[in-house]
C-alpha positions as CSV (number, residue, x, y, z in Angstrom):
1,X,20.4,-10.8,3.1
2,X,17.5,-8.4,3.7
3,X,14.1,-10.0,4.2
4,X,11.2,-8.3,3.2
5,X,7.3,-9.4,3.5
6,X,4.6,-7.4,0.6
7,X,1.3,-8.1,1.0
8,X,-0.6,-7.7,-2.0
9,X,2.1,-8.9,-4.4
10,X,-0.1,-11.1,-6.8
11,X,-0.5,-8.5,-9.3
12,X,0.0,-4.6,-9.8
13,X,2.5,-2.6,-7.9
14,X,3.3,-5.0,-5.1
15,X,4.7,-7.3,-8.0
16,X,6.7,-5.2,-9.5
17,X,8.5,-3.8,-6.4
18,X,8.9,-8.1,-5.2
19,X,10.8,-8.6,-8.2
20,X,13.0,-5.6,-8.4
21,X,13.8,-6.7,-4.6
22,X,14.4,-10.4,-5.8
23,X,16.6,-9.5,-8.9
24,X,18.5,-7.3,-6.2
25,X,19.0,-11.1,-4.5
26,X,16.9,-10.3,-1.6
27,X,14.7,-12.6,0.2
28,X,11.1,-12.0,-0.1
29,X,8.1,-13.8,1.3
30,X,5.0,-12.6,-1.1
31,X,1.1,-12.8,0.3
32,X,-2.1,-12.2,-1.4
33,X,-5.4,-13.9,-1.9
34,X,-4.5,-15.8,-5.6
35,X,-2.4,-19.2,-4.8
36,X,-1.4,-19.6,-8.3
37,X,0.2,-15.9,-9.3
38,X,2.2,-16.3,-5.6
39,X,3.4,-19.7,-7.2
40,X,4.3,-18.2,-10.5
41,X,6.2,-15.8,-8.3
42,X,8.3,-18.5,-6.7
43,X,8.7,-20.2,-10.1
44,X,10.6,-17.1,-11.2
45,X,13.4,-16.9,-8.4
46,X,13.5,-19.7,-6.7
47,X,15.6,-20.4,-2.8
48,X,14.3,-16.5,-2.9
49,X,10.9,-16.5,-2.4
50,X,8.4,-18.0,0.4
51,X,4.5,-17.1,-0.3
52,X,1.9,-17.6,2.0
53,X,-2.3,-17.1,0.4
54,X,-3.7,-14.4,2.6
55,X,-6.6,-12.1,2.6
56,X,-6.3,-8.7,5.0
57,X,-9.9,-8.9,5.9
58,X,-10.1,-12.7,6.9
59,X,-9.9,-12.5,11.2
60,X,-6.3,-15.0,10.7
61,X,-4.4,-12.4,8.6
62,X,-2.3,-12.1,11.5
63,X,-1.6,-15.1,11.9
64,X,-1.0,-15.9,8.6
65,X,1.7,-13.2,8.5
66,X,3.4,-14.5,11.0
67,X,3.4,-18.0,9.4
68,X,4.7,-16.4,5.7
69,X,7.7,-14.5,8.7
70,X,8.9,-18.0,9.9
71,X,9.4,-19.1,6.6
72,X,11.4,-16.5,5.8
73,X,13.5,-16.6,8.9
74,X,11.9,-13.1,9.9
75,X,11.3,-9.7,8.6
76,X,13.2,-6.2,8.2
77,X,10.7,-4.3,5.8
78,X,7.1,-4.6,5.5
79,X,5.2,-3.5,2.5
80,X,1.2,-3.1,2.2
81,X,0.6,-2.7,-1.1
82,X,-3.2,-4.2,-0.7
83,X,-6.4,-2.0,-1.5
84,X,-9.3,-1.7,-3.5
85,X,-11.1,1.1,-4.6
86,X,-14.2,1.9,-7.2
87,X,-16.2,5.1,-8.0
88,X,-19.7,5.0,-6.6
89,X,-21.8,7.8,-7.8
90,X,-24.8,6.3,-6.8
91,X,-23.8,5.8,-3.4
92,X,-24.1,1.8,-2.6
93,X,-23.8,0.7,0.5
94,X,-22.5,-2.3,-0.5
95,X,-19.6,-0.8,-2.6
96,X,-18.5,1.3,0.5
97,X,-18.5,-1.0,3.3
98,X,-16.6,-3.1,0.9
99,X,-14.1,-0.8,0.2
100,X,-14.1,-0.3,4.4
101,X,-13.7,-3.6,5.3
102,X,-10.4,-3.6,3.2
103,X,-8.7,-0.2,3.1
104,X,-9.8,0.4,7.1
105,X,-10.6,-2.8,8.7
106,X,-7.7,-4.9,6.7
107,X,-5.1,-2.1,6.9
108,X,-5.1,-1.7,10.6
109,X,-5.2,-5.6,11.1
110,X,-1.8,-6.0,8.3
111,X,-0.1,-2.7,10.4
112,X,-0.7,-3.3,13.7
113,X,0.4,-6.9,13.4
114,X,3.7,-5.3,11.5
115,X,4.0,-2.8,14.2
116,X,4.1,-5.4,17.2
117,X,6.5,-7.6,15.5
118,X,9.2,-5.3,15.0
119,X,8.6,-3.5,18.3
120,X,9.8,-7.2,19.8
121,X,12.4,-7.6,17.3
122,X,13.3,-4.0,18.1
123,X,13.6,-2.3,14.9
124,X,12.6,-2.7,11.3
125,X,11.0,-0.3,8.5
126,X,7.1,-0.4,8.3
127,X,5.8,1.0,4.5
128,X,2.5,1.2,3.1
129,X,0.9,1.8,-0.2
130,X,-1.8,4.6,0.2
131,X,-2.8,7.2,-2.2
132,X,-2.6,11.0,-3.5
133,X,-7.0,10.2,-3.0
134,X,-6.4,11.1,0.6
135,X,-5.5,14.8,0.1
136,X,-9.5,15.5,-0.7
137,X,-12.6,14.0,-0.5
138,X,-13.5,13.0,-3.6
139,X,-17.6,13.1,-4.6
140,X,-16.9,9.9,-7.2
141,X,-15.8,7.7,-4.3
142,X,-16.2,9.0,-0.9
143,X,-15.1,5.6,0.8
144,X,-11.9,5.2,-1.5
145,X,-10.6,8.9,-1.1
146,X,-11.7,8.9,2.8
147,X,-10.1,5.2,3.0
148,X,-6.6,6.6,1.6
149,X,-6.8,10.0,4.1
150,X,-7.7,7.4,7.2
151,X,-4.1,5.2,6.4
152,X,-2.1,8.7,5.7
153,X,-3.2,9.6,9.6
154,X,-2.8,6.1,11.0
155,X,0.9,6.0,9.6
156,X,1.5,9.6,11.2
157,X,-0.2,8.3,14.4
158,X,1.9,4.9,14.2
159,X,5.4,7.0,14.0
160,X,4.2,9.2,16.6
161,X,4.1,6.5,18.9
162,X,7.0,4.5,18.2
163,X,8.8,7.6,18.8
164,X,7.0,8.0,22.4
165,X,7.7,4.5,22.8
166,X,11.6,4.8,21.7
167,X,10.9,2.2,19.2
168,X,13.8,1.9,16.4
169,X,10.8,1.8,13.8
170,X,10.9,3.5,10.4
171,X,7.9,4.3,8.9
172,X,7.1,5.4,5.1
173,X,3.8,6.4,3.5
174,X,4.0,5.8,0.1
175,X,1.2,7.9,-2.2
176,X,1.2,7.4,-5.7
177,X,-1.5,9.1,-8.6
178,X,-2.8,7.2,-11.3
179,X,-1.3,3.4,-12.3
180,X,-2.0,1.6,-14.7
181,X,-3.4,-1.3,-12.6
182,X,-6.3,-3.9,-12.6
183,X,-7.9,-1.7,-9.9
184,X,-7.7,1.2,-13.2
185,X,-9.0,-0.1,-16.1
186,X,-9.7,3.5,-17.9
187,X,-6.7,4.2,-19.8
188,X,-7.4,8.1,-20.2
189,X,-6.8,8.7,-16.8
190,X,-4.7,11.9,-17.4
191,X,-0.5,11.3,-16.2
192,X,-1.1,7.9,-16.9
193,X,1.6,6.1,-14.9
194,X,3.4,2.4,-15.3
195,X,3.4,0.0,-12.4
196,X,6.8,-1.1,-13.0
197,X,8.2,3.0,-13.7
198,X,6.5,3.2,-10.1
199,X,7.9,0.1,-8.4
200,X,11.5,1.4,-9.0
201,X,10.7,5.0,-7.6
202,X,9.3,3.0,-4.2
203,X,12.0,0.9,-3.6
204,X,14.6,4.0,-4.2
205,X,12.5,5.8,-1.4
206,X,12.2,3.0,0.7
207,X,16.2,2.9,0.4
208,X,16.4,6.4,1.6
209,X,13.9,5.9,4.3
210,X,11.7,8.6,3.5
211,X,8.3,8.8,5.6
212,X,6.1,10.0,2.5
213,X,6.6,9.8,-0.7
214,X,4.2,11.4,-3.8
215,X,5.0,9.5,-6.3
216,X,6.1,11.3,-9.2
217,X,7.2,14.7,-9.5
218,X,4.4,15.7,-11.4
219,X,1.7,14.4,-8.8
220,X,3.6,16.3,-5.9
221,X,3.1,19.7,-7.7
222,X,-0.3,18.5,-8.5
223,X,-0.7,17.7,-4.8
224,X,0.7,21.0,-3.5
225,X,-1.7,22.8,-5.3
226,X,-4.7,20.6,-4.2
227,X,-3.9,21.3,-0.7
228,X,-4.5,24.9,-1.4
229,X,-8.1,24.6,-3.1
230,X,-10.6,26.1,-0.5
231,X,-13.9,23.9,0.2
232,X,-16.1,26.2,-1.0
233,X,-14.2,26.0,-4.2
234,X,-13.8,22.0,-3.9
235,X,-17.5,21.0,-3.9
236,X,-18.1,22.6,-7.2
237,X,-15.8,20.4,-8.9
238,X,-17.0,17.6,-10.7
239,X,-14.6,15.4,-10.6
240,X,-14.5,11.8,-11.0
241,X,-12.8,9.2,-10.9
242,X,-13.0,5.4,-11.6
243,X,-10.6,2.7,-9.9
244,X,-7.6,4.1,-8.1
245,X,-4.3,2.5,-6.2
């Protein structure tokens, strides 16, 4: 039976993909910072699930992995789904270094632990939740968008070195647009899309073991033309943006 640890699977996307994997009879061990939506969790699909309150900035993160990992007998996959991000036109340091201490500081310390454990197990399948955000810098929230391009190069750099290391790790970086999330409240964000509509596309791509996935079809195009957009051009565009996953 495949075991699989998400972090961040109180709420949002992380959810959605732990039940798909439970109704699919997996094992899953479920972390995140609210004790009573990991117990509702557990309620749901019991003898399936093991939970473990955890907070990716918090110093014992690691450790607490590892605790929610023995309870579940071990770990094959490895999900991040954890982030937060705001707009901050007005620049506040506050909002930034907030958004820093969880997207940089809290992803490398949920990863690297990740990384080390399958390297002495000798195999597994490493995916994280990032974000189309990391294509460009975005004026509305400079520490989100720069956030989401710092995990699309630590996941590259990660693979890299398994690969020098001849580590039987897979890796997949998983970028999806706009969800309808707590983390975005606005619902006129323009192709809107459902968390649960974007949980199934994940776990098909994680089946396949793709290394990134834009999630949908409509943000990839969108994403292949971004790419193309010369700086000079990019400044002048207002765009903003509120809360993103």
């Amino acid at each position: 039976m495949k075991r699989i640890v998400i972090i961040g699977a109180t709420s949002g996307i992380g959810n959605e993909v732990a039940k798909i994997y439970l109704e699919q009879g997996c094992r899953v061990g479920a972390a995140g910072r609210r004790q009573k939506e990991l117990e509702e969790l557990k309620a749901l699909f019991p003898g399936q699930v093991e939970i473990q309150p955890l907070d990716v900035t918090e110093s014992d993160a690691p450790e607490k992995l590892q605790l929610l990992i023995d309870k579940l007998g071990g770990m094959d996959l490895f999900l991040l789904s954890s982030g937060v991000g705001s707009q901050n036109l007005q620049l506040d340091p506050a909002i930034e270094l907030k958004t820093a201490s969880t997207n940089v500081d809290g992803f490398i310390r949920m990863v690297t632990a990740a990384f080390d454990y399958f390297k002495k197990q000798g195999g597994g399948h490493l995916a994280v939740i990032s974000s189309i955000a990391g294509t460009k810098g975005l004026g509305s929230a400079p520490a989100y968008s720069a956030t989401k391009r710092f995990q699309n190069t630590y996941i590259e750099a990660l693979e890299q070195l398994s690969y020098m290391e001849k580590l039987n790790i897979c890796f997949t970086d998983i970028r999806p647009g706009f969800v309808a999330t707590a983390l975005l409240k606005d619902d006129t964000y323009p192709m809107l899309m459902m968390p649960a509509d974007v949980a199934r596309y994940i776990v098909k791509a994680l089946k396949k073991k793709q290394h990134v996935v834009t999630i949908d079809i409509c943000y990839a195009v969108l994403v292949f033309f971004w790419r193309m957009i010369p700086r000079w051009l990019w400044r002048r565009l207002p765009i903003k943006t509120k809360h993103q996953q």
